[in-house]
C-alpha positions, 0 to 999 in steps of 0.5 A: 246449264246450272252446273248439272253434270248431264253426261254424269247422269246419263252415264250412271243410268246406263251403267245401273240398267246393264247391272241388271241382268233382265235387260240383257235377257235373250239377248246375243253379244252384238244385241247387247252392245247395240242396245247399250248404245242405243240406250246412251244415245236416247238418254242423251239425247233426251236430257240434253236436248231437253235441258237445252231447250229449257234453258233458251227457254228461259232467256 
């Protein structure tokens, strides 16, 4: 994986999407949490299966 820190990344990403209170707008508790996790699950899955595929890839 070259040493990059994907879980770092994806963690930061979501942390600066829900500092901006746009994202929350309209939205009740429950739809909040569920779009938080949400968002975690599809950066995740993105980057790592993405990057993952890359690297066999290149083998």
């Amino acid at each position: 994986m070259c040493g990059v820190n994907y879980e770092s990344i994806i963690t930061e990403i979501v942390v600066e999407t829900v500092k901006n209170e746009k994202f929350f707008e309209n939205m009740t508790a429950e739809e909040k949490v569920k779009a938080v996790a949400e968002l975690y699950r599809a950066l995740r899955h993105e980057v790592i299966e993405h990057s993952h595929e890359h690297v066999h890839t290149h083998e």
